[in-house]
ROKEDO-155804 format. One record per residue (C-alpha): y, x, z; residue number from 1. Coordinates in steps of 0.5 Angstrom, whole numbers, always signed. Example, Ala and Ser with C-alpha at 12.3 -4.5 7.8 and 13.67 -1.06 7.14 Angstrom:
<sites>
+-------+-------+-------+-----+
|    c2 |    c1 |    c3 | pos |
+-------+-------+-------+-----+
|    -9 |   +25 |   +16 |   1 |
|    -2 |   +27 |   +14 |   2 |
+-------+-------+-------+-----+
</sites>
This chain:
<sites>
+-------+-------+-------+-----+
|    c2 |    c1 |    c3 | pos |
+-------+-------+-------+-----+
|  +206 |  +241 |  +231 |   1 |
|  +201 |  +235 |  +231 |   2 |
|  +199 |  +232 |  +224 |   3 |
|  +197 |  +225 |  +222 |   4 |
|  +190 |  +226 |  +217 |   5 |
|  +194 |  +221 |  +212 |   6 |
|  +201 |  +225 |  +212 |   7 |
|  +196 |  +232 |  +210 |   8 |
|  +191 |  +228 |  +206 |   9 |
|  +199 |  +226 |  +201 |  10 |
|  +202 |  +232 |  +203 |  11 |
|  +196 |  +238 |  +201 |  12 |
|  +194 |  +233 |  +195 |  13 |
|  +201 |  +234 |  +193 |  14 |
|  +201 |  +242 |  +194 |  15 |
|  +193 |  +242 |  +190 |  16 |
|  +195 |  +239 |  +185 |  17 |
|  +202 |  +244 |  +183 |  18 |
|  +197 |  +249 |  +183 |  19 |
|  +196 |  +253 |  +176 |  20 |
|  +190 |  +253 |  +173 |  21 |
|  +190 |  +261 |  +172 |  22 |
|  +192 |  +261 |  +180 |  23 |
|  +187 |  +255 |  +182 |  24 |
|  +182 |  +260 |  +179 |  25 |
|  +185 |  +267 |  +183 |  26 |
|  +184 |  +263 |  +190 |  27 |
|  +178 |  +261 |  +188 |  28 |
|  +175 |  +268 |  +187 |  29 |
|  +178 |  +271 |  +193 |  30 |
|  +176 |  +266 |  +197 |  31 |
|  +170 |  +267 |  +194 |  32 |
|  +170 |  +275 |  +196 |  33 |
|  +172 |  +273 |  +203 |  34 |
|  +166 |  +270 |  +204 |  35 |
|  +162 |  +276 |  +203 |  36 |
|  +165 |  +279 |  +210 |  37 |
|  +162 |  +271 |  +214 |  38 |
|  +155 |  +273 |  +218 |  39 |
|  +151 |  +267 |  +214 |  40 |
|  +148 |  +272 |  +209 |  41 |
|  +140 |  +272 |  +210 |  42 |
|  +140 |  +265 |  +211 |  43 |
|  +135 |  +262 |  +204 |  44 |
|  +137 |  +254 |  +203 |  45 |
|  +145 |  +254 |  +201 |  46 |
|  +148 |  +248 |  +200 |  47 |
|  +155 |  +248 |  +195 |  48 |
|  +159 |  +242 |  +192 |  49 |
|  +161 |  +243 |  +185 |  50 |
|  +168 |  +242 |  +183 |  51 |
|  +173 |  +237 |  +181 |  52 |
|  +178 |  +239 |  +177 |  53 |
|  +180 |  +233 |  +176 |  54 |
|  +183 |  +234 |  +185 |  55 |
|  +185 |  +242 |  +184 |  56 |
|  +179 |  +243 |  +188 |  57 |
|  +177 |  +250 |  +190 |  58 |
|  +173 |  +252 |  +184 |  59 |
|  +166 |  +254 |  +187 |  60 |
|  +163 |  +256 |  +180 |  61 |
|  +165 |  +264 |  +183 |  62 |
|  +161 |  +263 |  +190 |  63 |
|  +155 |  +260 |  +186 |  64 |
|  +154 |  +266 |  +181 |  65 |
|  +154 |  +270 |  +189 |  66 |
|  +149 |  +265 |  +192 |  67 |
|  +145 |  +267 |  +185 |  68 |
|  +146 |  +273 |  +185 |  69 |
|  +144 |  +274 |  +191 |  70 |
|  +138 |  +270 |  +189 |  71 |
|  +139 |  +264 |  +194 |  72 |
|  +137 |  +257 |  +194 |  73 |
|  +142 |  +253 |  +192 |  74 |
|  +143 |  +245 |  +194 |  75 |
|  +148 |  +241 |  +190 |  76 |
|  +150 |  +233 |  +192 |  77 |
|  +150 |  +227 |  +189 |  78 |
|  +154 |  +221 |  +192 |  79 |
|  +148 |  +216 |  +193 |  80 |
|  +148 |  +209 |  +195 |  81 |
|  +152 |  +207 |  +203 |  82 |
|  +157 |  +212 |  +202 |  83 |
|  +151 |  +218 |  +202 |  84 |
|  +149 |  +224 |  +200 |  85 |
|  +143 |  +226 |  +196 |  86 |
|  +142 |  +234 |  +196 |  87 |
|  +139 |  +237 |  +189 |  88 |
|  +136 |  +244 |  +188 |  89 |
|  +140 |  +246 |  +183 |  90 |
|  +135 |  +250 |  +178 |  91 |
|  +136 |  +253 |  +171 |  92 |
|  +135 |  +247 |  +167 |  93 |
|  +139 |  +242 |  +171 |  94 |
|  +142 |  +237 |  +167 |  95 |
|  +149 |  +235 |  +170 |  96 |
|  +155 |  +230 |  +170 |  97 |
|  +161 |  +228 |  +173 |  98 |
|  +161 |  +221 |  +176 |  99 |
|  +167 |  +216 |  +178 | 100 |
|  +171 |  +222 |  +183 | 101 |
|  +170 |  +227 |  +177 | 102 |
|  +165 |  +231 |  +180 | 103 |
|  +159 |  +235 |  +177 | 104 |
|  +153 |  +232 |  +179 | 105 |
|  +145 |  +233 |  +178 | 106 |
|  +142 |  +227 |  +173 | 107 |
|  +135 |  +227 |  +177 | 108 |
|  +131 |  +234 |  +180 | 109 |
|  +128 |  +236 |  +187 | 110 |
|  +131 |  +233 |  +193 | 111 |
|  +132 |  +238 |  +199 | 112 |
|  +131 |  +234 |  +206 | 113 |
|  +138 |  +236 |  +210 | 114 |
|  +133 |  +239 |  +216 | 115 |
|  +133 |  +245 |  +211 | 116 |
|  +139 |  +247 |  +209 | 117 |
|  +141 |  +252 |  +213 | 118 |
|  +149 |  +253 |  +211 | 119 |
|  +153 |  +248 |  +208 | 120 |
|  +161 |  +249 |  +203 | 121 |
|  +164 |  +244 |  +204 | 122 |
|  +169 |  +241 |  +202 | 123 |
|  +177 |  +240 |  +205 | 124 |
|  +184 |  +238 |  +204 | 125 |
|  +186 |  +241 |  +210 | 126 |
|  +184 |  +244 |  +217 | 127 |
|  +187 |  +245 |  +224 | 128 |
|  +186 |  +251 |  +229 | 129 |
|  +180 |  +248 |  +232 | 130 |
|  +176 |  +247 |  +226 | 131 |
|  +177 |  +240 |  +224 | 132 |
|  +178 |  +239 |  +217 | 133 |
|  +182 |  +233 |  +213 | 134 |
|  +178 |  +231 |  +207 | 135 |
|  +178 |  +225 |  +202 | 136 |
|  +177 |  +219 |  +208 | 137 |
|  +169 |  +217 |  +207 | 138 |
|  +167 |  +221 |  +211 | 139 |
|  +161 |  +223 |  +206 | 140 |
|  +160 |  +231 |  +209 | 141 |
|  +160 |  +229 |  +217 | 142 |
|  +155 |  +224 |  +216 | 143 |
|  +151 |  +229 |  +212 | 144 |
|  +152 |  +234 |  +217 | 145 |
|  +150 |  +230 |  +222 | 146 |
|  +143 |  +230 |  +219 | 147 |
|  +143 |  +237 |  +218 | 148 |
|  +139 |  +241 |  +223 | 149 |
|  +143 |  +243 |  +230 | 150 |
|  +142 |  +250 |  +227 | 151 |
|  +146 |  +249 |  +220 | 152 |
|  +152 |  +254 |  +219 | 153 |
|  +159 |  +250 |  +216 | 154 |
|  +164 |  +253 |  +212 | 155 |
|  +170 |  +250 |  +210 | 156 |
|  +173 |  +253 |  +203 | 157 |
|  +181 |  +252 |  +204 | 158 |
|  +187 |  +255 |  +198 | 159 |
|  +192 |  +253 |  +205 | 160 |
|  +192 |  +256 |  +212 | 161 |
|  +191 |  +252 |  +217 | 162 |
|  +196 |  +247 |  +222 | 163 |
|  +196 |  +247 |  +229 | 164 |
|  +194 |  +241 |  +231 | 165 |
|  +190 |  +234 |  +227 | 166 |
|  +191 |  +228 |  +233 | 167 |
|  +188 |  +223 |  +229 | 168 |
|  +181 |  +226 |  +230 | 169 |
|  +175 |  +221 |  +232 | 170 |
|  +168 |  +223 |  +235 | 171 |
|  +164 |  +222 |  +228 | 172 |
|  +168 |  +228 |  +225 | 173 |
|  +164 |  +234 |  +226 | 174 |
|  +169 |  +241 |  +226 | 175 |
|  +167 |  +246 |  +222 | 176 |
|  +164 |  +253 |  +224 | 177 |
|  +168 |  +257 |  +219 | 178 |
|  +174 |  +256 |  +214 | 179 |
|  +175 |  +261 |  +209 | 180 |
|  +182 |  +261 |  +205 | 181 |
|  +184 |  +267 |  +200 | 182 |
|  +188 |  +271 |  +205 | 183 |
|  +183 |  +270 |  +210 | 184 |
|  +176 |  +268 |  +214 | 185 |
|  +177 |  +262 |  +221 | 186 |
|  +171 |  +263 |  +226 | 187 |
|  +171 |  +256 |  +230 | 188 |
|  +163 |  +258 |  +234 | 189 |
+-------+-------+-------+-----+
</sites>
């Protein structure tokens, strides 16, 4: 079936925020284990959105405490001024706070230019079978993405399997390169 991106942005908004928080917290752990089977691990700059609650976002605190452990550079976003993102390493003494959306994110430190990033999680309401994803609308991860390096390693982090066929999909959207859901990992390359 083909699919509108405003009737799954309603409908997967919906299911999100049924979730549990006991089963919200499950799925995001085991997202988080199906991302150490993805050939992505010997890159260094790893940028991760930080989680809304507010939304029922997949819970990326699991994956972070991997990326740590793992002793990689992690990249968080902050929305900034014409609908852009800024990347901040997070470190230690980061402080963080929620901004209007609900989302943590860094109050100041080091930015990372974009060209350094080498994988980026990013944030969906849902995707299709070709790698194209429904977000929240403003279009903030493919313009970053497009400043990325061609190079750049995409993973969309999903609690839901994907539809067959979004037709509403326009040339500025950038599909992903993996999604990864609790059950299992989508490859698009």
């Amino acid at each position: 079936m083909q699919y509108y991106k405003a009737s799954l942005r309603q409908h997967y908004k919906s299911l999100r925020a049924a979730l549990q928080p006991e089963e919200l917290l499950e799925k995001s752990i085991a997202i988080a284990n199906q991302c150490l089977g993805l050939p992505l691990w010997d890159q260094h700059n790893y940028h991760i959105f930080l989680s809304s609650q507010k939304n029922a976002e997949v819970n990326t605190e699991p994956l972070l405490t991997v990326l740590q452990g793992k002793e990689k550079t992690v990249v968080v976003p902050k929305i900034a001024p014409k609908e852009q993102l800024q990347h901040y390493i997070l470190e230690e003494d980061t402080l963080l706070q929620c901004n209007a959306y609900g989302i943590p994110e860094p109050l100041a430190g080091k930015l990372l230019n974009p060209q350094k990033i080498d994988v980026v999680f990013v944030p969906l309401l849902a995707f299709d079978t070709t790698g194209q994803r429904v977000g929240y609308g403003k279009g903030y991860y493919d313009r970053f993405l497009k400043s990325c390096k061609p190079t750049v390693v995409s993973v969309g982090l999903s609690f839901f399997e994907p539809v067959e066929k979004i037709i509403d999909c326009h040339s500025h959207d950038v599909p992903l390169h993996y999604v990864v859901s609790p059950q299992q990992q989508y490859s698009f390359k």
